[in-house]
N, C-alpha and C positions, 0 to 999 in steps of 0.2 A: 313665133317665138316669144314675143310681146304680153301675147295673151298667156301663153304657158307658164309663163314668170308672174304675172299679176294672181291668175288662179292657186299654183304654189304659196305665194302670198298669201294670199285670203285663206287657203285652208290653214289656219292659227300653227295649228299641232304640226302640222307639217315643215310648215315656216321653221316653228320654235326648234324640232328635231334638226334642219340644217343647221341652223343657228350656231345650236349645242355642238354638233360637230366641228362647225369652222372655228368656234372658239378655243375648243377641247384643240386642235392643230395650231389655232396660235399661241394658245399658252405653254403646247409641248415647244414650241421654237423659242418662246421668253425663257422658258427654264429645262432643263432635260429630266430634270427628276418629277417633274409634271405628271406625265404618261405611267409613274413606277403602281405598281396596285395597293399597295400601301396607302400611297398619297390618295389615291381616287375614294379608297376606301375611307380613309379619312376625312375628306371634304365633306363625304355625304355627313359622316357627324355634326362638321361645322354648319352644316346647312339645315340640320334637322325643327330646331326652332323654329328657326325663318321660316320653316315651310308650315308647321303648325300653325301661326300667326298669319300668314298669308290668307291659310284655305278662310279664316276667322273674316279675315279682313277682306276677302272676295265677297263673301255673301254679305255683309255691309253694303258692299259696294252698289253690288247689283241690285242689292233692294230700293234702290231708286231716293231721290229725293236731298241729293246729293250727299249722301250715306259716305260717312269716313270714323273709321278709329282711330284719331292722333295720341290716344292714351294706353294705346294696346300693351305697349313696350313698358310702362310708369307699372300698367297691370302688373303685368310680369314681375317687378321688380317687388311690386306690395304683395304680391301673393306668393313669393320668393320669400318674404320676410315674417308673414303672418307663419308659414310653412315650419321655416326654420325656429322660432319662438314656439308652437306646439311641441314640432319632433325636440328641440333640444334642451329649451329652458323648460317649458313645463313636461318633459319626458314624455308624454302622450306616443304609442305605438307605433310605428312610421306606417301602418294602413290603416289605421283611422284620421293619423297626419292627413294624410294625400286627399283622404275621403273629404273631410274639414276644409284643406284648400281648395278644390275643385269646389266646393258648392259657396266660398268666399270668393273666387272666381267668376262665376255667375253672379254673385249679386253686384259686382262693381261692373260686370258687363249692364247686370238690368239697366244700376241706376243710370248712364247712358242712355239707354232704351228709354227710360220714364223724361229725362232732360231733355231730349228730341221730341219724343210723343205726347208728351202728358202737357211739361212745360211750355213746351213749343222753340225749344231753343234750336239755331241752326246746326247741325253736326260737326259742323267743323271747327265751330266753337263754344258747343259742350264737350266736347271730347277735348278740345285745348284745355277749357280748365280745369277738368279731370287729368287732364296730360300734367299739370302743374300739384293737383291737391295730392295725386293718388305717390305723384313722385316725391312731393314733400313729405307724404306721412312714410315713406319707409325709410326715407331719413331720419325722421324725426326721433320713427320708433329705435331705430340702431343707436342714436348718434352719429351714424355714418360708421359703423364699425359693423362689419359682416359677422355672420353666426353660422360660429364652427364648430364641431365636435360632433358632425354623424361618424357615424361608424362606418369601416371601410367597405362591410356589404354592401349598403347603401346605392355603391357604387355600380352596381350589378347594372343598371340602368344606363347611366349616361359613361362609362368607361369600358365595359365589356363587350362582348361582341358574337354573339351567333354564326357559326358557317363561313366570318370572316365578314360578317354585315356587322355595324353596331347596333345594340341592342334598342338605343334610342330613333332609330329607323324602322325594325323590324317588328319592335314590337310596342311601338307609340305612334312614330307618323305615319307608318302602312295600313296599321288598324282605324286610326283615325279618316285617313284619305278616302278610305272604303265604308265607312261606313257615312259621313258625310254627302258621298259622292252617292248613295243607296238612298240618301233622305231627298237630298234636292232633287232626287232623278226619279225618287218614283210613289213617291206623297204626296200629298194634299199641301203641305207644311212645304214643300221642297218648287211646286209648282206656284204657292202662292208670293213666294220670294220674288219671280220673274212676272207675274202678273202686276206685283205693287211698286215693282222696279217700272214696269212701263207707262202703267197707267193708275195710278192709286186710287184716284175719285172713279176711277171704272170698275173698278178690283170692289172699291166699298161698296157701289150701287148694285153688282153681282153675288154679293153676301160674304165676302173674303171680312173678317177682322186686320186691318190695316196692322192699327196700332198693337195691339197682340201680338202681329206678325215680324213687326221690325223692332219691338222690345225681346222675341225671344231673340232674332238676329245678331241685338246687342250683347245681348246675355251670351251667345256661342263664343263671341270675338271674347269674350269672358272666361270662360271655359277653357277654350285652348291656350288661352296666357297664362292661366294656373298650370295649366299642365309644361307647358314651357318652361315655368319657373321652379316644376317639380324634377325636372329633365335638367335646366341646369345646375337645381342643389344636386343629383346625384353627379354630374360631370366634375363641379370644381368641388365638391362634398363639404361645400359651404354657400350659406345665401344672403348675396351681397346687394345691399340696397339699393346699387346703380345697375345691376344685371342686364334689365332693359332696355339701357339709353341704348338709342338708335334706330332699334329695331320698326319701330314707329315707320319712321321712311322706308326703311330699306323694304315694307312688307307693303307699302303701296307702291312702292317701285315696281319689285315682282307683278303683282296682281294690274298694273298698267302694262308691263310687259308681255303678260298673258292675253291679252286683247280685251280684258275686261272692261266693260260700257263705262266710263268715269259716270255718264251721269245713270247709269243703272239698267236693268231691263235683262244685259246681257252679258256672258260670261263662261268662261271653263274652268273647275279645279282642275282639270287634268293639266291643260294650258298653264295653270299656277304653278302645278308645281316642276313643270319643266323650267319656265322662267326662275323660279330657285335653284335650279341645277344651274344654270348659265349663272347666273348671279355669284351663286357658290365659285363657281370653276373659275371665273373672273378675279375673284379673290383671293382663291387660293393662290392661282398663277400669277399675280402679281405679288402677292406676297414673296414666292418663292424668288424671284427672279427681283427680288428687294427694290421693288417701289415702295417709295414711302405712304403712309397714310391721305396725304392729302393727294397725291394721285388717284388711290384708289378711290375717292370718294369723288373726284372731276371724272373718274370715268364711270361711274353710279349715277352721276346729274346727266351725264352726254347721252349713259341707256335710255335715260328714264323721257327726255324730253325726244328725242329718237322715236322710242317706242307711242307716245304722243301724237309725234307726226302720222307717222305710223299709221295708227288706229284715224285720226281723222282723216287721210285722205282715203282710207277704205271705207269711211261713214260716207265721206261727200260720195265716191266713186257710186255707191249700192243706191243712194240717193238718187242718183240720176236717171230718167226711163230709158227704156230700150232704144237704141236708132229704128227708127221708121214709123214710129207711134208713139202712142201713150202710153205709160206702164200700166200691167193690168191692176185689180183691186188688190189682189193678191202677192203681188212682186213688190206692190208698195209696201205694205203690210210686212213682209220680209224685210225691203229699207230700211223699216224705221228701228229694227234693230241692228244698235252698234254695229258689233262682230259678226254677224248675224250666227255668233255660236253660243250654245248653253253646255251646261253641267251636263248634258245627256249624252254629251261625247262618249 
């Protein structure tokens, strides 16, 4: 029974599915209008960023070298504000808008990518003071006053709903998830993320481009923050210079939740983005059942170090060889990654 519990375990998606269920059963017992399809449908909305910036901030991760985006959410908020100054104050078309932020997106993801690779700065604190500059300037740009006056089409995006899905699920982070999850699973580009995540000076001596590789990395966690931030000018049909605070944590929390390697190599988006359902559903139910704010976030740090434990005592566990011999070359090799799951889930 021992072993059957450990294996459930170890299989990530499997784990994460229970998970999602016992939580989905505690949160229906914190609140009764929990389980209503309304509310479910809804959460997915609230969740739908989160998940954007996660998948972002997964493949950061995994790219080894202790890869982190603490500025993802600042992104969001500057690319929210650049967004909103095209479509509103200079009138510019809201699809050439979008087109203009997403590729201003990218380039505050690169420069990341160039402060880690070029620079040689540590990730975790170039993206801190990116996390500081990029959150200053869309202060600075507003005054701290949001930009308002789209139009209530606009809307079509982050408030409307397909089939009873929200639009910003259906037809932002499902497209997105698929087609992400098609790159790292089955290109060169997608393959080399988990090679330089493992071994980088192995990866360069084999002819991979390292530094190329985890500057465009940077550049994606760039990418889906603009689009995050084009998702929630359409939700509050305004773009507010603080949009982002938080999100930062709460999208390494997910992507620690999902079993992803802290220090790189290894990982699942699918795994990601079930950890945002739980995440989500945690939220919500607490919300409902009126916990205050600073609960919800003691029980965000409880996941997050939880899921920690977690992930390391399945690293030591895989670590260890077989009883009655030596582990073969092979099972070691398997060891040394993390979770030993990837994107190819």
């Amino acid at each position: 029974m021992v072993g059957l519990v450990l294996r459930l375990l170890q299989a990530r998606l499997a784990f994460l599915a229970v998970l999602a269920v016992m939580m989905a059963l505690l949160m229906a017992q914190l609140s009764p209008y929990f389980l209503n399809v309304d509310n479910l449908l809804g959460m997915t909305q609230f969740g739908a960023v989160l998940g954007l910036l996660a998948l972002g901030q997964t493949l950061v991760i995994i790219s080894g070298r202790g890869g982190i985006d603490l500025s993802i959410g600042a992104m969001l908020s500057l690319s929210g504000v650049f967004f909103g100054t095209l479509a509103i104050t200079a009138g510019l078309p809201i699809p050439l808008a979008i087109l203009a932020t997403l590729g201003f997106g990218l380039a505050l993801g690169s420069v990341n990518g160039l402060l880690v690779t070029v620079v040689g700065i540590q990730p975790i604190i170039a993206t801190l003071g990116t996390l500081y500059l990029y959150g200053s300037l869309a202060l600075v740009w507003t005054n701290g006053v949001p930009i308002s006056g789209f139009a209530p089409e606009f809307g079509l995006i982050g408030q409307q709903a397909t089939l009873g899905i929200p639009n910003q699920v259906l037809l932002v982070l499902v497209p997105v998830a698929i087609v992400l999850s098609y790159v790292v699973g089955h290109t060169v580009f997608g393959r080399s993320i988990f090679l330089i995540g493992i071994n980088d000076t192995a990866a360069a001596l084999s002819g991979l481009n390292v530094a190329a590789t985890r500057v465009a990395v940077y550049a994606v966690s760039g990418l889906v923050a603009s689009m995050g931030a084009i998702v929630t000018a359409s939700w509050l049909l305004t773009a507010r210079p603080g949009a982002g605070a938080g999100y930062d944590l709460q999208s390494i929390t997910v992507v620690v939740l999902g079993g992803t390697a802290i220090m790189g190599g290894a990982g699942s988006l699918a795994a990601t983005l079930l950890a945002v359902l739980i995440v989500t559903m945690i939220r919500s139910g607490l919300q409902l059942a009126n916990f205050n704010a600073i609960i919800q976030l003691a029980v965000l740090g409880i996941l997050l170090l939880s899921a920690v434990v977690l992930n390391q005592f399945f690293l030591r566990r895989r670590a260890l060889p077989p009883r009655g011999g030596e582990a073969k070359a092979g099972e070691s090799a398997q060891a040394a990654g993390s979770d030993g799951e990837t994107v190819h889930e």
